[in-house]
C-alpha positions, 0 to 999 in steps of 0.5 A: 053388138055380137060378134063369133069369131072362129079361130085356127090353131096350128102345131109344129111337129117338127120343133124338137128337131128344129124342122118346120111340119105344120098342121092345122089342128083345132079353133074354138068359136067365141060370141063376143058381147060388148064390142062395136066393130068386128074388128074389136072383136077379132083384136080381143081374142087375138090379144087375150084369148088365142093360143100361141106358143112361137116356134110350137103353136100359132091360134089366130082368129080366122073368120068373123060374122055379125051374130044376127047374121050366124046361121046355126043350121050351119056346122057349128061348135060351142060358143064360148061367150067372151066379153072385154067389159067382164074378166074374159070368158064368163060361160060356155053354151051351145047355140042351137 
């Protein structure tokens, strides 16, 4: 099965000053391939692919939907094809 799972990435801007000012910045949208629960799917971004500096940055994975359920007229970005079976990221295409 398919999966997209968006995630959501935060900065600090406060940690130089040790000061806590959060802000919601960016995600990325990957379509993981090779994966039999949308649980799977979430755990492998959030172990290999998201972002995360402790105290700087935090990426997590936000949302998840079945692939044949994605509804491409919705507002979407690139989706970055990702696999457990391969060594990761294996292409970047737009889904139209």
């Amino acid at each position: 099965m398919k999966y997209v799972v968006k995630t959501q990435y935060m900065e600090n801007y406060g940690w130089q000053d040790g000061k806590e000012a959060w802000k919601m910045k960016f995600g990325t949208d990957y379509l993981v391939h090779d994966v039999d629960s949308h649980t799977n799917a979430m755990a492998f971004v959030a172990e290999k692919l998201c972002l995360n500096q402790p105290g700087f940055s935090i990426e997590w994975p936000a949302e998840v939907t079945l692939y044949d359920l994605y509804d491409d007229s919705d507002d979407f970005r690139s989706l970055e094809h990702v696999s457990p079976e391969s060594t990761g990221v294996f292409s970047i295409k737009k889904i139209f």
